[in-house]
Each structure stands twice: as C-alpha cells, then as structure tokens.
Backbone as CSV, one residue per row, in Angstrom:
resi,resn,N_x,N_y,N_z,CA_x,CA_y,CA_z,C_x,C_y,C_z
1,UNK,0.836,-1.170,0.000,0.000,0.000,0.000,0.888,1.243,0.000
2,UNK,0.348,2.282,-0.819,1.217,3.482,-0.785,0.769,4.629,0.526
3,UNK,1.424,5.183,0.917,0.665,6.495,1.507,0.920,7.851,0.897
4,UNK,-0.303,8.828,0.871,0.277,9.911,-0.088,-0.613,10.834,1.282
5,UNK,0.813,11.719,1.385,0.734,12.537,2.616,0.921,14.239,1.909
6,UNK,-0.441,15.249,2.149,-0.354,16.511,1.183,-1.214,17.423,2.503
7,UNK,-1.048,17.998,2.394,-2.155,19.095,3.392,-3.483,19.913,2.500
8,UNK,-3.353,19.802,1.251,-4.164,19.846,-0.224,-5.087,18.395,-0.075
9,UNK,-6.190,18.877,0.047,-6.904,17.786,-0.095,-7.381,17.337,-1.860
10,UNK,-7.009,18.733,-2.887,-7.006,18.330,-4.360,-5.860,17.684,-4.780
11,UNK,-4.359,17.483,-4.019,-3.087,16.755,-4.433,-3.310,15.276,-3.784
12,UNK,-4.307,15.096,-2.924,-4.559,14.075,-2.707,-5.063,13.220,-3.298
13,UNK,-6.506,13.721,-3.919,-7.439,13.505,-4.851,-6.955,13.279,-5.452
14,UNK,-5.811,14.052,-6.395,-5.369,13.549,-7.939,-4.320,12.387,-7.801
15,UNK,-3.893,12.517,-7.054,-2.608,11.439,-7.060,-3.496,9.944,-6.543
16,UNK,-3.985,10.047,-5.729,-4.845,8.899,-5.335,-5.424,8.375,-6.462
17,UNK,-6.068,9.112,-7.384,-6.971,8.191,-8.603,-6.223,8.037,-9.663
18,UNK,-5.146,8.510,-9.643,-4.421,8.179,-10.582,-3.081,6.883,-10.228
19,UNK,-3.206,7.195,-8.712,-2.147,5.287,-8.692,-3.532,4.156,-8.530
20,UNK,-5.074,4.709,-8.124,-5.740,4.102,-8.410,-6.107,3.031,-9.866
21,UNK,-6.266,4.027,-10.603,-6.793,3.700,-12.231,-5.626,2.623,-12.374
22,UNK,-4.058,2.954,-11.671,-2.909,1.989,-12.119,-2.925,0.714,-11.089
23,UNK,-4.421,0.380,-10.447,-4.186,-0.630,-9.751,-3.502,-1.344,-8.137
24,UNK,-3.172,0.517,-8.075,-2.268,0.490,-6.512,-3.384,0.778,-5.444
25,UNK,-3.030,0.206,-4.049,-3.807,0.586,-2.714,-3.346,1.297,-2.530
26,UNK,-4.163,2.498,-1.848,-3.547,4.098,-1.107,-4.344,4.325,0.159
27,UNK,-3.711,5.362,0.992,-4.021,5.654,1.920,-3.533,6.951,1.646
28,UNK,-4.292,7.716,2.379,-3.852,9.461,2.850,-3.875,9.789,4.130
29,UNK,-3.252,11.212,4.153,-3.213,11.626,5.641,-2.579,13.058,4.904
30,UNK,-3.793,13.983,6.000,-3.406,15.331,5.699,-2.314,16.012,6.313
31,UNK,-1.754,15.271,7.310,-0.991,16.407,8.294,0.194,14.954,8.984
32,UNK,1.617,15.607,8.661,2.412,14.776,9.204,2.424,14.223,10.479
33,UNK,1.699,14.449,11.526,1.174,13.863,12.366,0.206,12.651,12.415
34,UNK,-0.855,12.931,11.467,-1.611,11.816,10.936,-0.890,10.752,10.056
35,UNK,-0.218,11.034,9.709,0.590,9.848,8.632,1.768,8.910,9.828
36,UNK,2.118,10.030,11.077,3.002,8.949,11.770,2.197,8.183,12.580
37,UNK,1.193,8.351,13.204,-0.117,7.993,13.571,-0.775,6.439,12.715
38,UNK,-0.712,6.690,11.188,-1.021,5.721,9.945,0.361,4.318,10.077
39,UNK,1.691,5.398,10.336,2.673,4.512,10.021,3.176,3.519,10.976
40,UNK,2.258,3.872,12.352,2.527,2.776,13.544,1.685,1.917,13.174
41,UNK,0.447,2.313,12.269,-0.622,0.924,12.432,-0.494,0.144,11.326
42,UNK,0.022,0.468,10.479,0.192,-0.125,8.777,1.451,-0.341,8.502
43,UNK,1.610,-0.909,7.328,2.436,-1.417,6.573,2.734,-0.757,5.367
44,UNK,3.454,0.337,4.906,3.509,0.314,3.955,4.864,0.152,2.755
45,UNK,4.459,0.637,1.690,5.274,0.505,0.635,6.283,0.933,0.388
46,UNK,5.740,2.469,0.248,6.071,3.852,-0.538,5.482,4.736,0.403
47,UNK,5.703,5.852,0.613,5.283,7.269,1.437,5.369,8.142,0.145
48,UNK,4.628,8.633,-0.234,4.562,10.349,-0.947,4.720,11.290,-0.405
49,UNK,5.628,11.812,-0.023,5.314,13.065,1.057,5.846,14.416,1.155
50,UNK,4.844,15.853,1.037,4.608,16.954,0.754,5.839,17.306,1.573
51,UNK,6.876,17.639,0.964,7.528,18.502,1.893,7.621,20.171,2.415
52,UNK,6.720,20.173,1.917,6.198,21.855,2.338,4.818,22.200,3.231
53,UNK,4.701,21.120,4.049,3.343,21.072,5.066,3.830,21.626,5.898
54,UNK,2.818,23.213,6.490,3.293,24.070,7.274,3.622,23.650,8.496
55,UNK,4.060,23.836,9.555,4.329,23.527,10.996,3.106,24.202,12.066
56,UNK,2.719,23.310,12.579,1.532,23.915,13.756,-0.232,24.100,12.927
C-alpha cells in the first residue's frame, strides 16, 4: 500500500486516482502527524510526502 501525505486535499485527490486507475492501494493523511499515527498501524510501501506542510 502506498501512503500519499499533502495538506491539499485536491493533491490528494489527484494522485490517489491516478495510482488508483494503475491498480495500486492508497491511503492518505493530511498532516504529518496523521501519517506517523497511519505509520505505527500499517504497513507500507512507498510514502509520498509533501515537503512543504506548514508547521503547527
């Protein structure tokens, strides 16, 4: 499973249906907190991740 981590909930959207249409599982998370939160309970692949998600 991939995770695609954006604070844009439209960079989410697009990237999600598009590793969709290619057959991949995804997960999101808006806020780098939520994704380390995701990454204790899951398994994943690949991380996508926004490096410009503001602080606080």
């Amino acid at each position: 499973m991939i995770l695609i981590v954006d604070d844009k909930p439209e960079n989410l959207f697009a990237l999600r249906k598009i590793l969709e249409l290619n057959d991949f599982q995804t997960d999101t998370a808006l806020s780098g907190e939520e994704a380390l939160k995701k990454i204790l309970k899951n398994t994943y692949e690949l991380i996508i991740l926004d490096v410009q998600i503001p602080y606080g």
